[in-house]
mmCIF file of the N, C-alpha and C atoms, coordinates in Angstrom:
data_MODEL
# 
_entry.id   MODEL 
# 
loop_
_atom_site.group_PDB 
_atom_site.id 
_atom_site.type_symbol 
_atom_site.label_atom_id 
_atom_site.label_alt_id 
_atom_site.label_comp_id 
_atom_site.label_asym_id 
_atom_site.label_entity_id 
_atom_site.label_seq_id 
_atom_site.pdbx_PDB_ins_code 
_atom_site.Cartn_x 
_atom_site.Cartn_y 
_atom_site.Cartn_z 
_atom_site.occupancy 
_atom_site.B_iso_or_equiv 
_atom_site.pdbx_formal_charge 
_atom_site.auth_seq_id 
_atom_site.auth_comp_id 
_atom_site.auth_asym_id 
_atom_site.auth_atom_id 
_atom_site.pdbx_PDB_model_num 
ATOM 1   N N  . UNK A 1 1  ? -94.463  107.735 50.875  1.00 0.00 ? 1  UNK A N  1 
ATOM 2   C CA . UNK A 1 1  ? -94.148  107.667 52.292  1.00 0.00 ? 1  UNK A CA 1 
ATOM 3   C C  . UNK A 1 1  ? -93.331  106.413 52.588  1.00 0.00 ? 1  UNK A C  1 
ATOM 4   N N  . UNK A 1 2  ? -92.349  106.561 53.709  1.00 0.00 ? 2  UNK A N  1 
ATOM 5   C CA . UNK A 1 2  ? -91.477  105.475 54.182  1.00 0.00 ? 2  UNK A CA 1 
ATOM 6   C C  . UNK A 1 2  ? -92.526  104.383 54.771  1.00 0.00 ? 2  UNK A C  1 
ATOM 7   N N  . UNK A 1 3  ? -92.268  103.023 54.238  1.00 0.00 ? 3  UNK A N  1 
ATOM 8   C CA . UNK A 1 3  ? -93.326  101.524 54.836  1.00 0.00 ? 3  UNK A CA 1 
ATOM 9   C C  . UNK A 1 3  ? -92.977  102.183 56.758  1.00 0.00 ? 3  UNK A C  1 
ATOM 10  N N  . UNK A 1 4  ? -91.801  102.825 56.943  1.00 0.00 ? 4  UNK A N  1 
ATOM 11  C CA . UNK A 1 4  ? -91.816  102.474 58.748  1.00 0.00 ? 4  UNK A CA 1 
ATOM 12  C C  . UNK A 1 4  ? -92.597  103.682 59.474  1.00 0.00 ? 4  UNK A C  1 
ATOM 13  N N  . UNK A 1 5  ? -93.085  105.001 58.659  1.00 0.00 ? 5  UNK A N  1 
ATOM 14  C CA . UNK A 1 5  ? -94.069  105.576 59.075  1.00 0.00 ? 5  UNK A CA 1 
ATOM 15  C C  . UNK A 1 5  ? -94.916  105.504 58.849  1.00 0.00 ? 5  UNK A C  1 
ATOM 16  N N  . UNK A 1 6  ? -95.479  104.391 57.759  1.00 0.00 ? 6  UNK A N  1 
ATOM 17  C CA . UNK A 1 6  ? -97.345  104.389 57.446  1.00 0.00 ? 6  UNK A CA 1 
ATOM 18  C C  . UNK A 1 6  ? -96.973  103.255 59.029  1.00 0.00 ? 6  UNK A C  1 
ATOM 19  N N  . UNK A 1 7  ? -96.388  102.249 59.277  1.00 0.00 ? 7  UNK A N  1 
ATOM 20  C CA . UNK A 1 7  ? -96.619  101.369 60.395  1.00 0.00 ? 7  UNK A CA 1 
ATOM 21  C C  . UNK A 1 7  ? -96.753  102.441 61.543  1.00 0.00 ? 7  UNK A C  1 
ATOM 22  N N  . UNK A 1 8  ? -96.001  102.952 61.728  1.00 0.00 ? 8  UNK A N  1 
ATOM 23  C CA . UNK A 1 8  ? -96.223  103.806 63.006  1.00 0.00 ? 8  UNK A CA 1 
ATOM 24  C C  . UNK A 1 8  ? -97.466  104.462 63.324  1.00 0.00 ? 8  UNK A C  1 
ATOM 25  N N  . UNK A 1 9  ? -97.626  104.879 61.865  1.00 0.00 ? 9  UNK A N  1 
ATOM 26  C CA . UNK A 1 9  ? -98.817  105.432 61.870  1.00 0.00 ? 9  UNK A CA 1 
ATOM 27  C C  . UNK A 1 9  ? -100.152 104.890 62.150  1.00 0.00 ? 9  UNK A C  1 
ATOM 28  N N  . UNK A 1 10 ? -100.311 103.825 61.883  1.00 0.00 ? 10 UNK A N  1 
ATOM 29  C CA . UNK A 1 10 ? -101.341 102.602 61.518  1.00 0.00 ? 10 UNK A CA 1 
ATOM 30  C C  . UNK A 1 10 ? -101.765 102.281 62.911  1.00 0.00 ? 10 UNK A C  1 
ATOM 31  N N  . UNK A 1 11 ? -100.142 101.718 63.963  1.00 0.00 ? 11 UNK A N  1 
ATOM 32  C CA . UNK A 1 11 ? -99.849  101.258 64.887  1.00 0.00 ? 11 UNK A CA 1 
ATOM 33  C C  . UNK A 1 11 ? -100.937 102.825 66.297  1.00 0.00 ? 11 UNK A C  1 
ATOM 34  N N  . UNK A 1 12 ? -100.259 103.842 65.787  1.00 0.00 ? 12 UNK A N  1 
ATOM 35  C CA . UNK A 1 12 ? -101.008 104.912 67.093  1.00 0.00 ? 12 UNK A CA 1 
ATOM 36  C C  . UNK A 1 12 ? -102.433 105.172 66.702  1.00 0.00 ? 12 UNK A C  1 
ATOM 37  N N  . UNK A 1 13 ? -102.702 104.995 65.760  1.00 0.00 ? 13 UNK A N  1 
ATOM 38  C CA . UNK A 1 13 ? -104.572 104.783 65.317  1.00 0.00 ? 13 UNK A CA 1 
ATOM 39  C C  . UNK A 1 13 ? -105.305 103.619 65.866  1.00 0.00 ? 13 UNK A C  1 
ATOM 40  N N  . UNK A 1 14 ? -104.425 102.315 65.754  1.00 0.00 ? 14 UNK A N  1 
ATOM 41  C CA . UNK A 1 14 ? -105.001 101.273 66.722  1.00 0.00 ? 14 UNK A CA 1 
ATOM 42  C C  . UNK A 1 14 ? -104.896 101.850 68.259  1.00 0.00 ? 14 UNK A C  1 
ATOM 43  N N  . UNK A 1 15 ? -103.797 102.348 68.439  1.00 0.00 ? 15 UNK A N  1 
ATOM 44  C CA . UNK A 1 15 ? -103.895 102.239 69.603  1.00 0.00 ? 15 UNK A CA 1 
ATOM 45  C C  . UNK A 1 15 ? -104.802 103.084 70.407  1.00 0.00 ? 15 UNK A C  1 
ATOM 46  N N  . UNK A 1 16 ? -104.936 104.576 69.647  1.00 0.00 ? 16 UNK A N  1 
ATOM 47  C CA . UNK A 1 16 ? -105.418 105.179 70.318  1.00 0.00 ? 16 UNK A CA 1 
ATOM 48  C C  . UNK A 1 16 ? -107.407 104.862 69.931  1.00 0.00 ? 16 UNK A C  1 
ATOM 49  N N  . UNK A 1 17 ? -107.364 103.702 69.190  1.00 0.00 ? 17 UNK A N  1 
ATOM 50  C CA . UNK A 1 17 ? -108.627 103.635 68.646  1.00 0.00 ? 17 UNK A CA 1 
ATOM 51  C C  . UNK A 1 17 ? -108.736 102.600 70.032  1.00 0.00 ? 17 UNK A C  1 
ATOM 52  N N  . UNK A 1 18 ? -108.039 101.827 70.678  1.00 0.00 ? 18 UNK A N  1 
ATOM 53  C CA . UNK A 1 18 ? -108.017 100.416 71.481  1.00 0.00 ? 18 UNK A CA 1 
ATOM 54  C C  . UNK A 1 18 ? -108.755 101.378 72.876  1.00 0.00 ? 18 UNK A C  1 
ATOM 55  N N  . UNK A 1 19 ? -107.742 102.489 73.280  1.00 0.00 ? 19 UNK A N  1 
ATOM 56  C CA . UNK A 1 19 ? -108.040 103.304 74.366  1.00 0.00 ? 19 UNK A CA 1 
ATOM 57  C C  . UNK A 1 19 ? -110.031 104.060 74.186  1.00 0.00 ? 19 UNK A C  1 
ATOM 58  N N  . UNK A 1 20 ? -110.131 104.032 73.155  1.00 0.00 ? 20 UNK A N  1 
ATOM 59  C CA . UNK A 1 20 ? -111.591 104.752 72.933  1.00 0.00 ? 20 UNK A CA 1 
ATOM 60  C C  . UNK A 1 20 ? -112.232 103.579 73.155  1.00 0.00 ? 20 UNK A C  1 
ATOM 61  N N  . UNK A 1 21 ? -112.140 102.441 73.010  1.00 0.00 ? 21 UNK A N  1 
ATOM 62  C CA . UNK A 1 21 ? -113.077 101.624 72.958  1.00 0.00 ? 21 UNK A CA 1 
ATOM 63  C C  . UNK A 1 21 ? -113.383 100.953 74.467  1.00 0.00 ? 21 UNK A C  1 
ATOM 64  N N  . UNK A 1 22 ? -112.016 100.808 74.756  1.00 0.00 ? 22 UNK A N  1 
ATOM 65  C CA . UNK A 1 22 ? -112.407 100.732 76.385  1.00 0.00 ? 22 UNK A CA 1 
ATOM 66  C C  . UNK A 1 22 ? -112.571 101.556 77.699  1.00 0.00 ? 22 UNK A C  1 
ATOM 67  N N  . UNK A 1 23 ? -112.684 102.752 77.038  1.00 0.00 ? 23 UNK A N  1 
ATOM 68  C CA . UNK A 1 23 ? -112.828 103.877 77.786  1.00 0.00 ? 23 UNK A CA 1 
ATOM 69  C C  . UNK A 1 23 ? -114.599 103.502 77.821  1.00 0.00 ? 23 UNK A C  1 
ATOM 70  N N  . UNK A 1 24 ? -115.082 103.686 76.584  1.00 0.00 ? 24 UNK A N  1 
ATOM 71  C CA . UNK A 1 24 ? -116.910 103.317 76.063  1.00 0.00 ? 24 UNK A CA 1 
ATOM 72  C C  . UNK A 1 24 ? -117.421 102.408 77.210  1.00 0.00 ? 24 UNK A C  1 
ATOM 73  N N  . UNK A 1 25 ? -116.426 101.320 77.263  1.00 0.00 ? 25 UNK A N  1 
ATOM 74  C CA . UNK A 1 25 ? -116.997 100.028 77.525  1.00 0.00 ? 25 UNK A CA 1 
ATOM 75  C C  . UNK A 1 25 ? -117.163 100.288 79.064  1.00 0.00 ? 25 UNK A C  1 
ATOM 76  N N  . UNK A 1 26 ? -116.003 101.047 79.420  1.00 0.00 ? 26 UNK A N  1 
ATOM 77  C CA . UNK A 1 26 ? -115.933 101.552 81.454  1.00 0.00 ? 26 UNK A CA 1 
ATOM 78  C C  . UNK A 1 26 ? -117.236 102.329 81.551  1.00 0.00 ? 26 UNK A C  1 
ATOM 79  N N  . UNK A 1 27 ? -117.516 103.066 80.553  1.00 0.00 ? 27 UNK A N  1 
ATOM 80  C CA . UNK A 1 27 ? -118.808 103.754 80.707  1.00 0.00 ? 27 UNK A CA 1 
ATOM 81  C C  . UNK A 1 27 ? -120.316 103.347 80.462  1.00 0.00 ? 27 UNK A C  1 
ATOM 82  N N  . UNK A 1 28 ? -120.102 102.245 79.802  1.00 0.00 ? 28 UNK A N  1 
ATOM 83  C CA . UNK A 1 28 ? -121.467 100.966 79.671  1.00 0.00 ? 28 UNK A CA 1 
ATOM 84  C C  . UNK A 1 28 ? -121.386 100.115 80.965  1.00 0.00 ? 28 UNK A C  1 
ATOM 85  N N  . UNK A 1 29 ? -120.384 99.989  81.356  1.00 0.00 ? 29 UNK A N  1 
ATOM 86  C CA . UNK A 1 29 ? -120.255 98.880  82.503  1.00 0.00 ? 29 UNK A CA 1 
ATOM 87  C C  . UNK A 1 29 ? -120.957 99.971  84.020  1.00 0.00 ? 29 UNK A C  1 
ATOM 88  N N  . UNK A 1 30 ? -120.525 101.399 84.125  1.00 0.00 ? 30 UNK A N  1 
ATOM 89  C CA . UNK A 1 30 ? -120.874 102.252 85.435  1.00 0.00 ? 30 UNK A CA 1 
ATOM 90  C C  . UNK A 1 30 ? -122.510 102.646 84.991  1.00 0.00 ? 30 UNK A C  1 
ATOM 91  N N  . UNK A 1 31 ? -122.823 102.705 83.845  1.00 0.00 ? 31 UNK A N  1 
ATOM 92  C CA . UNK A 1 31 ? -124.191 102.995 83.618  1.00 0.00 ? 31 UNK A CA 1 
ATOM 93  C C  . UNK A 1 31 ? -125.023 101.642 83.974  1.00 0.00 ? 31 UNK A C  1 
ATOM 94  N N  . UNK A 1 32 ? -124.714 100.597 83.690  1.00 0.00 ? 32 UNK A N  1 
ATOM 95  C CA . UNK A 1 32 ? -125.452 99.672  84.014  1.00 0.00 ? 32 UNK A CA 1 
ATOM 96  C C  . UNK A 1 32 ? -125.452 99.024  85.489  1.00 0.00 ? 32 UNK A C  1 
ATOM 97  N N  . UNK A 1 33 ? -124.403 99.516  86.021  1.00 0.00 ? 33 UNK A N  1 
ATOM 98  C CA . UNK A 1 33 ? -124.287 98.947  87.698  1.00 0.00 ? 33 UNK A CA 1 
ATOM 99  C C  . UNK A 1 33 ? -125.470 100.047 88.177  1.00 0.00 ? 33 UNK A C  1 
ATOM 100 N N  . UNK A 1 34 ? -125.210 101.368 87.888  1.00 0.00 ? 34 UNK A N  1 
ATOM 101 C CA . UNK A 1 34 ? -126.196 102.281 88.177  1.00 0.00 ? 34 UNK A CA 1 
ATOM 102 C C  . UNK A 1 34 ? -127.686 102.144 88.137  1.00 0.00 ? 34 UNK A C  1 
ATOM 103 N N  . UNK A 1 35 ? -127.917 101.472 87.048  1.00 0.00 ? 35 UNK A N  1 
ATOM 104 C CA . UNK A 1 35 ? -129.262 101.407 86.494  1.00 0.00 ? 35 UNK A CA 1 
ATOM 105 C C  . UNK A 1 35 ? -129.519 99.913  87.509  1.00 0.00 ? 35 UNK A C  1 
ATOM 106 N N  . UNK A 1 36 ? -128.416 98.760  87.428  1.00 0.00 ? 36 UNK A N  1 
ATOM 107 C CA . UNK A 1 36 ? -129.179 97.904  88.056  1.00 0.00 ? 36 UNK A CA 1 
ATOM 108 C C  . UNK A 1 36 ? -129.394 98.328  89.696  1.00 0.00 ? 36 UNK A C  1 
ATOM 109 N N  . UNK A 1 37 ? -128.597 99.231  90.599  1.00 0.00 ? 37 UNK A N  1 
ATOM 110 C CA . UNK A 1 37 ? -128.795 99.789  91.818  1.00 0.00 ? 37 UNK A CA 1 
ATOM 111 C C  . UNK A 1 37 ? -130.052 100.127 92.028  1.00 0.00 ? 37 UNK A C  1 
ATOM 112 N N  . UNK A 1 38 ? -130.713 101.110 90.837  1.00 0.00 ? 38 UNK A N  1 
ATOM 113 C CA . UNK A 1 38 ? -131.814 101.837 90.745  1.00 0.00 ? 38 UNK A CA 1 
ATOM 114 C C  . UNK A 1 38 ? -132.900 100.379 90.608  1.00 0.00 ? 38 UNK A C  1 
ATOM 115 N N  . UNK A 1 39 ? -132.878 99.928  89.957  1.00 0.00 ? 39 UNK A N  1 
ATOM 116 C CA . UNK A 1 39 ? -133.621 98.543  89.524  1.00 0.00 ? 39 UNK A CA 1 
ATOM 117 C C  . UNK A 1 39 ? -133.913 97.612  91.355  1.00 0.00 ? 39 UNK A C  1 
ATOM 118 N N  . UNK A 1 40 ? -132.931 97.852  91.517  1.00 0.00 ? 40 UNK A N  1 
ATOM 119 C CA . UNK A 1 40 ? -132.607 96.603  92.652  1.00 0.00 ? 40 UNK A CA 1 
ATOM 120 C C  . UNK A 1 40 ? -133.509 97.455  93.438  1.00 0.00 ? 40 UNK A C  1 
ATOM 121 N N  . UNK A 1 41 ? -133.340 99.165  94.117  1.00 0.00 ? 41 UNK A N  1 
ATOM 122 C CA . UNK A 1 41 ? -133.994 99.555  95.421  1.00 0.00 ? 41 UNK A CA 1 
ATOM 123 C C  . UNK A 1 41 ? -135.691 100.102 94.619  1.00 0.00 ? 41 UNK A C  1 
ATOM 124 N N  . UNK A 1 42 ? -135.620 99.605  94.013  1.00 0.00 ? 42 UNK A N  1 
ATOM 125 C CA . UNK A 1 42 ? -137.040 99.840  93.406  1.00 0.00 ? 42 UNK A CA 1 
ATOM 126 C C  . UNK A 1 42 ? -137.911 98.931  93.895  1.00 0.00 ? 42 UNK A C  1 
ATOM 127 N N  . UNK A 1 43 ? -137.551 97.365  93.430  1.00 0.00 ? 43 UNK A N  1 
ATOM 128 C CA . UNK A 1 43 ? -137.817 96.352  94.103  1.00 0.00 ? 43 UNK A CA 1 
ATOM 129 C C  . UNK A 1 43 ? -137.664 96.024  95.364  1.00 0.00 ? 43 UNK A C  1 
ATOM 130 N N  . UNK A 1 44 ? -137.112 95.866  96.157  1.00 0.00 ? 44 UNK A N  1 
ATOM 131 C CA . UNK A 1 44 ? -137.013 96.307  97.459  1.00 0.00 ? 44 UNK A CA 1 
ATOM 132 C C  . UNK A 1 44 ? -138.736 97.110  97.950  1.00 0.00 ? 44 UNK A C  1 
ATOM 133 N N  . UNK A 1 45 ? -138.277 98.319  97.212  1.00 0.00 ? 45 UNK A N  1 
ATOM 134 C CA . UNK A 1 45 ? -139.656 99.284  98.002  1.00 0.00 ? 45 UNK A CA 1 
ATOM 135 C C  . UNK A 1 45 ? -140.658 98.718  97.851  1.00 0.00 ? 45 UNK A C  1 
ATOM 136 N N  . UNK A 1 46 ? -140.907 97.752  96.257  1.00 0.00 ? 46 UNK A N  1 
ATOM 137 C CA . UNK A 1 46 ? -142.674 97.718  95.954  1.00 0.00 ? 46 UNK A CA 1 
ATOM 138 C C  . UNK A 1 46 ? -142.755 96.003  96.998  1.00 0.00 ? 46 UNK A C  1 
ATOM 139 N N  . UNK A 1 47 ? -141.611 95.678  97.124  1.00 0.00 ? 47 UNK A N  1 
ATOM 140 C CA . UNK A 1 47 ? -141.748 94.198  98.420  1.00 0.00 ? 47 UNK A CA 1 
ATOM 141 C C  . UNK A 1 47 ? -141.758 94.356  99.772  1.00 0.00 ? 47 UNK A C  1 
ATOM 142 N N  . UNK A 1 48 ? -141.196 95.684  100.016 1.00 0.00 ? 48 UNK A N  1 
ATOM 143 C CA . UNK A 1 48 ? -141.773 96.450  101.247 1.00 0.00 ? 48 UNK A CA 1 
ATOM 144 C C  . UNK A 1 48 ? -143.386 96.924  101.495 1.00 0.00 ? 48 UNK A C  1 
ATOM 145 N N  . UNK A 1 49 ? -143.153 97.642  100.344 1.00 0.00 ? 49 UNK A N  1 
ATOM 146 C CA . UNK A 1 49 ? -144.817 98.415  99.909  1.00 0.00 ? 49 UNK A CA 1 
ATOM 147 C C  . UNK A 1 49 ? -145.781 96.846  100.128 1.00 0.00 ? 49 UNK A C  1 
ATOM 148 N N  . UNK A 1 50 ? -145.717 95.872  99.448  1.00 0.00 ? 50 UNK A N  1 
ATOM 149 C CA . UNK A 1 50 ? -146.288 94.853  99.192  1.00 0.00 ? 50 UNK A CA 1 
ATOM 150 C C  . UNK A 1 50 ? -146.444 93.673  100.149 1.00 0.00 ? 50 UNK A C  1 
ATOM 151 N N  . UNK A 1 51 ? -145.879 93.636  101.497 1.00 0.00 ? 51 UNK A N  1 
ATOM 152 C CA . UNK A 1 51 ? -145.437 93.259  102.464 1.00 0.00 ? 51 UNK A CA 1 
ATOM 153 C C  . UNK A 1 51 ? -146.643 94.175  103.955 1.00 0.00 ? 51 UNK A C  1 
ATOM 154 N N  . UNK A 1 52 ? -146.486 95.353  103.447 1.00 0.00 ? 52 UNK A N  1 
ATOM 155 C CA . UNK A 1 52 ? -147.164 96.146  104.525 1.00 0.00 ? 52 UNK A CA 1 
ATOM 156 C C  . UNK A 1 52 ? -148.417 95.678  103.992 1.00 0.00 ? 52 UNK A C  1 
ATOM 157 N N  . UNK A 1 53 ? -149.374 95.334  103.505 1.00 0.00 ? 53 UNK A N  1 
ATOM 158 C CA . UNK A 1 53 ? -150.367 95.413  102.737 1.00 0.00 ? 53 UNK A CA 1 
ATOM 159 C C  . UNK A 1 53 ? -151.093 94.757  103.261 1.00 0.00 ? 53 UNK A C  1 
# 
């Protein structure tokens, strides 16, 4: 094979490996805002709950 298509080649595997990885990372980052939302009005209720008491 020509050295300027293994680079090309090499080059769209990073890249499209670069796009997977921060695609992952957008989806660790919305799961955890989520989870801390859920976290946050949880607390809230049992300091409400705990408040009426």
């Amino acid at each position: 094979m020509d050295n300027t298509l293994l680079l090309v080649v090499l080059i769209l595997i990073v890249l499209f490996a670069s796009i997977s990885i921060v695609g992952a990372l957008h989806r660790i980052r919305n799961a955890s805002e989520k989870a801390l939302a859920i976290l946050e009005s949880q607390t809230a209720r049992q300091n409400t709950d705990n408040s009426s008491r």
